[in-house]
Structure formats: C-alpha cells, structure tokens
N, C-alpha and C positions, 0 to 999 in steps of 0.2 A: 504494500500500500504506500502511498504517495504520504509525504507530511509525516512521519514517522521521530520519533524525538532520538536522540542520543541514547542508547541504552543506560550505559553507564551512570549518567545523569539523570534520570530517570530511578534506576535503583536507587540511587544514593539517599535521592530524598525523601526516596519512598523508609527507609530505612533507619534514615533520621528522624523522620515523626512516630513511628513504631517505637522508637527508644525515648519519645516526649517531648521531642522537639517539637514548634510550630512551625508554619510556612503560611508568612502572610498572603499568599496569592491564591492559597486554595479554602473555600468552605470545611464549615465546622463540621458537615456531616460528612463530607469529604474525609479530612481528616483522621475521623472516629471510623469510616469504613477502612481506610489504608491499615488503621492500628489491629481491629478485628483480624481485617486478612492475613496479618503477620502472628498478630500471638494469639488466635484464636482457631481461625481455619490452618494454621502452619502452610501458606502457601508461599512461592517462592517469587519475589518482586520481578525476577529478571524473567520470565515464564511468557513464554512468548504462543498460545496456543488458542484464545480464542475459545470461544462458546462449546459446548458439548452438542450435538446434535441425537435427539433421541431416534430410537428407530419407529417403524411405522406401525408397529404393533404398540408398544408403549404409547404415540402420538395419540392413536386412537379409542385408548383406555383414559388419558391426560383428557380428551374431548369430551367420551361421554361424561366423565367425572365434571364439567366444567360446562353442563349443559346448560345452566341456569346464568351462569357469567355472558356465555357465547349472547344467549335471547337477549340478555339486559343490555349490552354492549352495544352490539351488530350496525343500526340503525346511527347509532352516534357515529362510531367508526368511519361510515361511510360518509357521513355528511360532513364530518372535519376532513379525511381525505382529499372531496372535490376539493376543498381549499384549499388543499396545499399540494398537489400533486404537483405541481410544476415546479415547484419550490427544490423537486430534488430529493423529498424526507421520502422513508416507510415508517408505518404506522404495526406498531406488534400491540398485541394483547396476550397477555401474560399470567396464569390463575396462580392462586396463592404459593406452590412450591418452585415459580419461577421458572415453570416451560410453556413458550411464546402457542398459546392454540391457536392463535386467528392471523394473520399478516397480509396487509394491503401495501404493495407498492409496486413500481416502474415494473411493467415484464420489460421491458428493454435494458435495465437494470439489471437482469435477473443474476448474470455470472456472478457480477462484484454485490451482491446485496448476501451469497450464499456464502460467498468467501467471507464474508462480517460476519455470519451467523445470523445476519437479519431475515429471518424464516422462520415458516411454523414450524416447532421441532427444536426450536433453540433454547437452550437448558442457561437461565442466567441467576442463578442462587451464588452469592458471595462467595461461599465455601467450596464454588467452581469454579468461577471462572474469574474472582474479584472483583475488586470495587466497577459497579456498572451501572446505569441507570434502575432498572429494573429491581437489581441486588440490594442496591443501597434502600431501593424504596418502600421493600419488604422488610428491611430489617427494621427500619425507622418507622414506619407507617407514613413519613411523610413524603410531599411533593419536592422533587431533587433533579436536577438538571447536573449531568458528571458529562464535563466537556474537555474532552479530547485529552491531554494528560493527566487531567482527573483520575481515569480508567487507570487501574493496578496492572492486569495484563496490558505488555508493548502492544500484542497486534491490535490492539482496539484503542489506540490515542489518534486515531485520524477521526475517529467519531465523535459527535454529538449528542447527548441519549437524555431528554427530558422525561420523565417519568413520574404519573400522579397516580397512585392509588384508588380503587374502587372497590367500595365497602356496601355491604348490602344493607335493608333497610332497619336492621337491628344495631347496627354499628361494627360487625365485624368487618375484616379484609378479606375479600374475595379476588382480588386480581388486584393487577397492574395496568394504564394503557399509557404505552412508551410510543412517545416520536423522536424517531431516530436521524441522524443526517449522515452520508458518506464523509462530505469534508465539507463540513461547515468553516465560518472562519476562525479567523484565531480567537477572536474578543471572548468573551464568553458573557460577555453585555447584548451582543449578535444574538443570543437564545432567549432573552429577558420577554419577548415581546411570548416564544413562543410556550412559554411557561405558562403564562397568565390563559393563552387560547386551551391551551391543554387540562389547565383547571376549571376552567368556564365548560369543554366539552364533557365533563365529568360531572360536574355539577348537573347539567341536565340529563344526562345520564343515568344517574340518583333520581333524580326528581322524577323524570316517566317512570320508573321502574316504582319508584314509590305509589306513584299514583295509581298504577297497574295491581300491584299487590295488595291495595287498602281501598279496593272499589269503596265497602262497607263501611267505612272509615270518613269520617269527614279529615279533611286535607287544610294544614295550616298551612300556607305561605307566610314565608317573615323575610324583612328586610331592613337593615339599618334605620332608613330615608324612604319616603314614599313615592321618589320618583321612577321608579324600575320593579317596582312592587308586581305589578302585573305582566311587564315583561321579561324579566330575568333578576327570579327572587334568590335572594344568598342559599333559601335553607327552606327547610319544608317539615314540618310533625304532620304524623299519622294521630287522631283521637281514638280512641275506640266507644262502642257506645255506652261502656261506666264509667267515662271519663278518663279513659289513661291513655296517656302517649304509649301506641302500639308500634311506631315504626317513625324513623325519621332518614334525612341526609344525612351526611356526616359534617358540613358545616354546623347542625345546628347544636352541635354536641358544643363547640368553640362558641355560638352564639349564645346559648341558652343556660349551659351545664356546666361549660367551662372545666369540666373533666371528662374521664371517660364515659362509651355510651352505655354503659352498667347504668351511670347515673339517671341518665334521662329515659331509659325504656319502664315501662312502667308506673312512673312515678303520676299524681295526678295533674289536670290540667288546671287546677285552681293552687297547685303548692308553686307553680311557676309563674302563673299570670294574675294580676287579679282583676279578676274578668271570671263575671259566672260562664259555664258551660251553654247552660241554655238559653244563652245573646249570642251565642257565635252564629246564627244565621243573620245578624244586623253585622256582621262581618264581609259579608259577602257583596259581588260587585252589585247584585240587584239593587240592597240596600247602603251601603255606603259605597259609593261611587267613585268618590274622590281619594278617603286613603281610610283606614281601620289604624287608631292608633292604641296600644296596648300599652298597660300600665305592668311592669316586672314586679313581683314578691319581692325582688331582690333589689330594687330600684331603679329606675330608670326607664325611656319609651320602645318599645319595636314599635314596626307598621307590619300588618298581616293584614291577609285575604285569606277567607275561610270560603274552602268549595265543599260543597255537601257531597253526601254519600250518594255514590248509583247503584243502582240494582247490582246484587251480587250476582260473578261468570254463571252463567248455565250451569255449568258442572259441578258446582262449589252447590249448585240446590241439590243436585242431581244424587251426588254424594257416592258417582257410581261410575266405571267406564261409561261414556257414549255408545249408545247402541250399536252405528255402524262398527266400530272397534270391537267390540262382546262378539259382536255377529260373525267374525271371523274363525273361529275355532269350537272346539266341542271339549274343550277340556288337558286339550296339549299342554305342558306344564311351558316348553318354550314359545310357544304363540301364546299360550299365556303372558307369558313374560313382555314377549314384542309388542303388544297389545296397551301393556301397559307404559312401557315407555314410550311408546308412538305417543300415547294419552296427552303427554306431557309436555310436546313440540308439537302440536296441531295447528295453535294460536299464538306461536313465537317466529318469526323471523329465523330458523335454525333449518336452512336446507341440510333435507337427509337423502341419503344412499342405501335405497334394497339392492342386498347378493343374497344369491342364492341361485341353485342350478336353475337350467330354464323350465320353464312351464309350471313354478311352483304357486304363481297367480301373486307374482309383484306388483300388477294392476289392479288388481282386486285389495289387496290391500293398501295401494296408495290412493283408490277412490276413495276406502273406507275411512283414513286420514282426513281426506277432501271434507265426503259428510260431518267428520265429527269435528270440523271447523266449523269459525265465525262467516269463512269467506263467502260471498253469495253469487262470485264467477262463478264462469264455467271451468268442469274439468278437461282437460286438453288433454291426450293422450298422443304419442308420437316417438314410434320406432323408427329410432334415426338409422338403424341397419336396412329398413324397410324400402326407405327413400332413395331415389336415384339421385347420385352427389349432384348430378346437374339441374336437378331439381330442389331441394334441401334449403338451399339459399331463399329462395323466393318464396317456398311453402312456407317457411319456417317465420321470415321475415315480412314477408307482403313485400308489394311493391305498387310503386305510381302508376297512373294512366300511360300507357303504352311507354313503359320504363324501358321495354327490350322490342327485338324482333317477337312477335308473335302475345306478347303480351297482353291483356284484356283492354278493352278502350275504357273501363273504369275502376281499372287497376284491380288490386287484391288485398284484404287485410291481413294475413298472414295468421299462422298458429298461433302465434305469441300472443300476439293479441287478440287474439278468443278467447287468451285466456286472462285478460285482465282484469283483477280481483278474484281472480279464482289459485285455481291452482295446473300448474305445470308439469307434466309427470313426463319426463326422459328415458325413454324403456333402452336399452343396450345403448347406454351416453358412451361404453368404449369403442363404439363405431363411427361415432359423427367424424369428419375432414377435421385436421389441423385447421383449417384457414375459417370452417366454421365456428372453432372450439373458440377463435378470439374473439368474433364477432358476438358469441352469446356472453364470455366471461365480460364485455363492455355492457348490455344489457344486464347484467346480473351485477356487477358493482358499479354504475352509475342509473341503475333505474331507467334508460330512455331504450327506446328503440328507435332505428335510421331504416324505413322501409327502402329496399332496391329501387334507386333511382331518384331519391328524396334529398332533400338538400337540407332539410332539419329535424332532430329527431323528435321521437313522440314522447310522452311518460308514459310509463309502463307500472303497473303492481303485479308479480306476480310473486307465486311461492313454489318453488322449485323442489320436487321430489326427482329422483334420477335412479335409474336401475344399472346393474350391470350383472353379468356370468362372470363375466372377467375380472382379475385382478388391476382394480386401476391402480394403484401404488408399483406392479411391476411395470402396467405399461406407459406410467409418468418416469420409471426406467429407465423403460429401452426408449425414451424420446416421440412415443406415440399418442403419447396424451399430455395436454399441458401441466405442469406443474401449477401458477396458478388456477386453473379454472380448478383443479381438483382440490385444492382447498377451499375453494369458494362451494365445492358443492360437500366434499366431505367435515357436512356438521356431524351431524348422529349418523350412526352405521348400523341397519337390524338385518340379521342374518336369518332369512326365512329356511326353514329345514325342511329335508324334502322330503316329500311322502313318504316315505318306507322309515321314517325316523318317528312318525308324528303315529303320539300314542291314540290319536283322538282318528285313528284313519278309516272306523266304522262310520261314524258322525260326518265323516266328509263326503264319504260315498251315498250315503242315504240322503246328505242334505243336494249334493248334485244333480243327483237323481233326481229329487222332489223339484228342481228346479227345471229339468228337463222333457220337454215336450211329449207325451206318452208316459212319464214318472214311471218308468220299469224298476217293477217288483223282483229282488233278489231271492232266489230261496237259500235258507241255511248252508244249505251244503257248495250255491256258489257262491254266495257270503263269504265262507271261509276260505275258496278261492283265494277271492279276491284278496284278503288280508293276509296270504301268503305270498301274494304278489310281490316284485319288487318295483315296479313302479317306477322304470326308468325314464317315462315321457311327464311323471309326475301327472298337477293338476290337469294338463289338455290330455293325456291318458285318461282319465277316468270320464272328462268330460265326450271322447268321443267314443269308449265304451257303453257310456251309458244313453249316447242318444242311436249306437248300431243295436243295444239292447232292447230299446225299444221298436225300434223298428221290426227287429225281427219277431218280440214276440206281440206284441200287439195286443198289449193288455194283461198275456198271461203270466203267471211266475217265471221269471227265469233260473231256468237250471242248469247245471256244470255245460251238457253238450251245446247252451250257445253261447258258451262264452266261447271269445279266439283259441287255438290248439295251444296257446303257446302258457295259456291259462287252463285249461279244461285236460292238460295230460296228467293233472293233478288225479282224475278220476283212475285213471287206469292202473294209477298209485295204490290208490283207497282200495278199491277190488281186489289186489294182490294181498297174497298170504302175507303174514308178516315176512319179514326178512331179520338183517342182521341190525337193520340200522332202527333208530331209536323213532325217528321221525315215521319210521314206515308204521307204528307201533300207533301213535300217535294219530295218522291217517285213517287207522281201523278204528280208534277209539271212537275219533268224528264219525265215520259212518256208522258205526254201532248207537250215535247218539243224535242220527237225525239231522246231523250237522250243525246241531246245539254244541259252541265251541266252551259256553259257561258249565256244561254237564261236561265233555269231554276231560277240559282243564283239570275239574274237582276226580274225575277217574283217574287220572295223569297223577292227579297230588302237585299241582304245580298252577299258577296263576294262569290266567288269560293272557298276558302281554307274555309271559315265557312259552306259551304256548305258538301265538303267532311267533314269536323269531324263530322258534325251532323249524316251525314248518318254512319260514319262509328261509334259512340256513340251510335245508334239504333240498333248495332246487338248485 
C-alpha cells in the first residue's frame, strides 16, 4: 500500500506509550487501545498482517446470529452510502465480536478494498488485528475515528476507519457501523466532518428501529432546543402502558440518565419528568404544535414530541407462525425449524437465499414468505436459467417504446417491476450472465431501476428472495458469480431438505394429492411404497406421480401395480419368501398387515420412521 509510515518509527512509539508515555498527537482512546494491544492482547507493534478473514461457513453462522442487527441497519446503510460513494469510502457493518457481516463499496475497488480486509468476512477484535476503528469501538463502546497511524498493525496506517456503535433499544451493543477510506488525507481534522454524519446515521438508525419494536408503546422524542424536534430528534424513550420507559436510543441514556442504560430501562416516566403520564397526548404534534417543553425531576427543560401507540404487528396478536409459513410442512422437525426462522425476516429488509437440491419447492416456500408478509405487491417468480441471455435483459428490466429492433411501440415494464412492493423470488440466481448480475446488484443497493433504452431510472421496492442448487460461495470462487451481489443477497440462508430426509413425507404426499386434480387415493400397501421411495426428483416427483395416478385410476384406490416399475418392484419383494436380508423380513411383515406400516412397525418392535429407512436402505 501507498503512504505506509517508517516501520521502525512506528514501533517505537507505539512502545513508548505501552510503557506510559504520552504522545500529544494521538487520542486518548487511541492511546488506551495501543496500551491494551501490548500488555493485554501480547501483540506485537511491528506485525504487519492485517484483518483475519473468516471462512464462509463461519460468515454465514456470524449472519444468521446477526439477523436482527442486519434488519435494523440495512436501510440506513444504504442511504448514507449514496452519499458518499464517490467520496472513495466502504461502509462495513460489524456485530458485536467484530466480524464485518454486511459491506457496501466501489466493485471497481474490489482488489484493493480485499487486500485492506475491507469485506464481509473481516475479523477486527483488538486482540486480532489491533488498534482499528471497529476494535477500538467495541472495546470503548464509544464513537472513535483511528486515522491512518493510529492503527497498531503497519498494513493498515494508509486507512481511515471512523466507527460509531449500535446498541439496540435496551441499551446494549449490538454492532458497529464503520466508514472506512483507502487513503484518506493526512489531517485527521479531514475525518471530523465524517464523524458527526456517521453518528447522525446511527442515531436514526436507533430511532426507526425503536419505533418498529414499541408499535404499542407511545414514543418520546427529546431534544435539547425545539428547533429540530420534529426533524432530527437527539434521542427517543419507549413508554410502556404502566408507565415505564420500555426501550430507548442510546443518546438518551447521556441525555436523560446520564449513566448506564441499566439506569433508564424500567424506571418510571414520572421519576424522570415531571409531567403526568396521562398529558402526554397534549404532547403530540396535533396538540402542541409549536414545541412540548418538559420540566426534568432532576432540573432543568427538554423539548419532546410524544407519538402514540399503533396497533400492535399482526403476528404479535396472532401469537403464532403465519398461516402461509405452518402450511408448509406436516410436522418435519427441520421445516419446522425453517418455518420459523423464515417467520422472523418476512417484514425486514434481510434478503435470503433457499438451497436445497432441485425440485424441493423453493417456490413454494418463498411465496409462502410472500403471504406471511406486510407487502401487498405482487409475487414475481423468475428462472433466470429458464430465460434466453438475449432475452433476460429486457424481460427482467423492461424497456422504452421501441428501445431496440423489434421492440413493442409501447415499450415493456419488465419483471422487476411487477414486482414493486411485492416480493422478488430469483429461482437458480447461479445462472443469471455476469453483465446481468451488475445490473441487478445497482437495482438492489440503490433502489432504482434504468429500463432498456431509458435515460432515467425509476424507484423500485422490492424484497428479494433468491434460490440456488448450486454452491454460490464456490462459484463467487471460481469468478462466476459476483462477489458483491452475493452478499447483497446472502442475508439469511434456509436449507430446504429433500424429501427422503423429511420425517413428515406421508403428510406431503396426501397433502399433494389432495391438491391434485382427481385427488388419487393411495392404498396402504402403495402408501408404503411410496415412503420407501427415495425420491430423487423430490417435490415435482411426487407432484407428477400423483397427477399420472390419477389419471390412470380414475377415482379408484391406487394400488402397488400402478405405480411406475421403478416403484411397484417393491411388490415382487413382498410376495417373496423371506430371505436372508432383514428388510425382506420387514416387506412380509407389511403384507401380512394390510400395508398398515403403524401395525407392521409394532410387529418389527421398532418405530415407524426406523421402519421406512430400513425399507427405503433395501433398495
């Protein structure tokens, strides 16, 4: 890297303040992190190596743990980004143990931003990598700008790394969000301006996120002075309805508490204000207009806006998975599972990624997400493997009035935008064109779309669900998928399991069935077929079983000789003496029991579910 200090110069001082020395030119918390690094993490000053980068399995374990940070964040992220992307910065977001989940910047950038460690993936705890923006601001809890030999490790003194803290609405630290620069200048007066933007995007940050979690809650805004009251308040309390502060910013801890947020959660809202509880709606802009001033217990004025409570989420009545979500499974412990974490990114900004082999009904399950959203779009579906590349572009995007050769005289509005306020579901995203993948990750982190042929783009909302078979982290690899866009899509990751795993694979069969045109009736004994099956085509296997089933029998039971040979040699099984093997033993039992697999089991002396693997072990 360019702008590199003297090594030796560099140690020295670092070494001299570790032993008590000052150095008027750097920060106090500066200071106190170089001491740490030396006599607490025993790192070595002259250490020249830069961030740790975790691997992809770890990333993606750091992700879902940081599910909740990702939702509150994202939105901010993006909208201090647009303002500075020219500027030269990335922007990381960093959860509590100091590895970067989320990162916006330059894909043109991309070599030297990886060689900083400026990436998601990037491990910046003190006790790795030293004094660093990030490091320092974990360890402090507060907002710290470590500019250029600030930084303990040499390869990282050509950067800039302002770093403010985000605490969720109890007053804990839940992350970091650091802007970072390549080679900012020397001054470190040069970062002053972006200190202050970076604690302003945080504060609002806090604030929606507060207002999101305490619907039920009336909502204090406060503010020094009443001129900024209703536009950009310092600090905000949660009430709850006995009167207790349930949830606040973390300015309001410095405003109000003036210690930690131990202090202020719970406490009530007349031991701080004195102001009844039930005047706070002569707070609000209806009734006081011009400013709310409040008298402190403790002495002295705020200015607050009290906003009333709104009807509590849906689901918070509901007290229960969303129906379309339940409606997915019959009792699978891991669709279980997915079901429930889907639950909890429905209504967040947190694009997710289904894997899982093909045909296991990734579609099915990302509409059933759709439904058990707020969004009132439509749902878009779109097999980018399906689409011809020469066509992709312009399905995908739309286009103007007679944009190209052969073009519509009134143009096209494209997928994307069918799908606005709804939701977007990408089925095999590892097939779309490079030259498409850039064009969507512009739509997906600046929100606009540029139809083919258009000279300005549109605004866009969508929520982006995206499928793969394929490994995308290998094929951002071998260079076949982008590295950003695949973090931009991999938020949450739910691994659907394929049929021959899924305990619930009766329930699946009978419920397709029932959905299926003639609903053909199984008898027992192809029942148990079928659940010795293994079920390589997974879900469109069963589904086009079950609609040849009907067909052929036309109302009546179906039994073993119409299912396919590759199913029904199971019969010729059954019929045979026993043999030597355990399963053939097992085949007699079932035909001895009518194809009653719960009687068979209890003759076996062994469970239903030991029961299907055995048989399906035996073909």
């Amino acid at each position: 890297m360019r702008g590199m200090p003297d090594t030796g110069t560099h140690v020295l001082e670092v070494i001299r303040v570790a032993e008590g020395e000052t150095s008027p030119r750097r920060d106090a918390d500066v200071l106190a992190s170089w001491r740490r690094c030396v006599n607490e993490h025993q790192l070595d000053p002259s250490r020249h190596a830069g961030p740790r980068i975790v691997t992809q399995k770890e990333l993606r374990q750091h992700r879902q743990e940081s599910e909740e940070l990702l939702g509150v964040a994202r939105h901010g992220m993006e909208d201090l980004y647009r303002r500075v992307n020219a500027m030269g910065y990335v922007l990381l977001l960093a959860n509590a143990r100091g590895v970067t989940v989320d990162a916006i910047g330059d894909a043109e950038l991309d070599r030297e931003l990886r060689h900083a460690g400026l990436i998601a993936g990037s491990e910046w705890h003190e006790r790795h990598v030293g004094t660093n923006g990030v490091g320092a601001c974990l360890a402090t809890g507060r907002a710290i700008t470590v500019h250029r030999t600030d930084h303990f490790d040499v390869a990282l003194t050509p950067l800039s790394c302002t770093a403010v803290p985000v605490h969720d609405t109890r007053g804990g630290l839940i992350g970091v969000l650091d802007l970072s620069h390549l080679q900012a200048p020397q001054d470190k007066m040069s970062q002053a301006l972006t200190l202050e933007v970076m604690k302003s995007c945080v504060r609002r940050i806090e604030m929606a996120n507060l207002v999101r979690r305490h619907r039920a809650d009336w909502i204090l805004r406060l503010n020094p002075s009443p001129e900024f009251l209703d536009v950009d308040p310092m600090a905000a309390v949660a009430i709850d309805p006995e009167g207790r502060i349930s949830g606040m910013t973390n300015n309001a801890r410095e405003l109000l508490a003036g210690g930690p947020a131990q202090a202020l959660i719970g406490r009530r809202f007349d031991d701080i204000f004195a102001y009844d509880m039930d005047d706070l709606p002569k707070l609000s802009r209806a009734m006081a207009p011009v400013d709310g001033a409040l008298e402190m217990q403790a002495g002295g004025l705020i200015f607050a806006r009290a906003v009333p409570p709104t009807a509590p989420p849906r689901r918070a009545a509901e007290g229960s998975l969303p129906q379309p979500l339940r409606a997915i499974h019959g009792g699978d412990p891991a669709m279980e599972c997915l079901a429930e974490r889907a639950a909890k990114v429905v209504d967040r900004q947190i694009s997710v990624i289904l894997r899982g082999e093909t045909g296991t009904g990734k579609e099915f399950i990302a509409r059933a997400m759709h439904e058990s959203s707020r969004r009132r779009g439509a749902f878009v579906a779109i097999n980018c493997a399906a689409l011809p590349e020469a066509l992709i572009e312009s399905e995908l995007f739309g286009y103007t009035p007679n944009a190209f050769t052969g073009a519509h005289a009134r143009g096209k509005k494209g997928l994307i935008r069918e799908a606005h306020g709804g939701t977007l579901f990408l089925d095999e995203i590892g097939d779309m064109p490079l030259a498409l993948q850039a064009r969507l990750l512009r739509v997906l982190s600046e929100r606009e779309l540029l139809p083919v042929g258009a000279t300005r783009a549109e605004p866009v909302d969508i929520r982006v669900i995206s499928a793969s078979h394929h490994d995308l982290a290998q094929l951002v690899a071998e260079g076949r998928f982008r590295q950003d866009l695949y973090y931009r899509l991999n938020g949450l990751v739910l691994d659907i399991p394929p049929v021959r795993a899924r305990a619930d694979l009766e329930w699946l069969i009978a419920r397709i069935a029932g959905a299926t045109e003639g609903k053909p009736r199984f008898s027992p004994q192809a029942m148990a077929l079928l659940l010795a099956h293994d079920w390589p085509g997974n879900v469109r296997e069963i589904v086009n079983l079950c609609e040849l089933a009907a067909a052929m029998c036309d109302g009546a039971p179906v039994l073993p000789a119409h299912l396919p040979a590759g199913m029904a040699d199971r019969t010729a099984l059954s019929r045979s003496p026993a043999g030597s093997r355990p399963e053939d033993e097992l085949l007699r039992l079932l035909d001895e029991h009518g194809g009653n697999v719960s009687a068979a089991a209890r003759a076996a002396k062994i469970d239903r579910s030991t029961f299907y693997r055995r048989l399906r072990k035996s073909k």
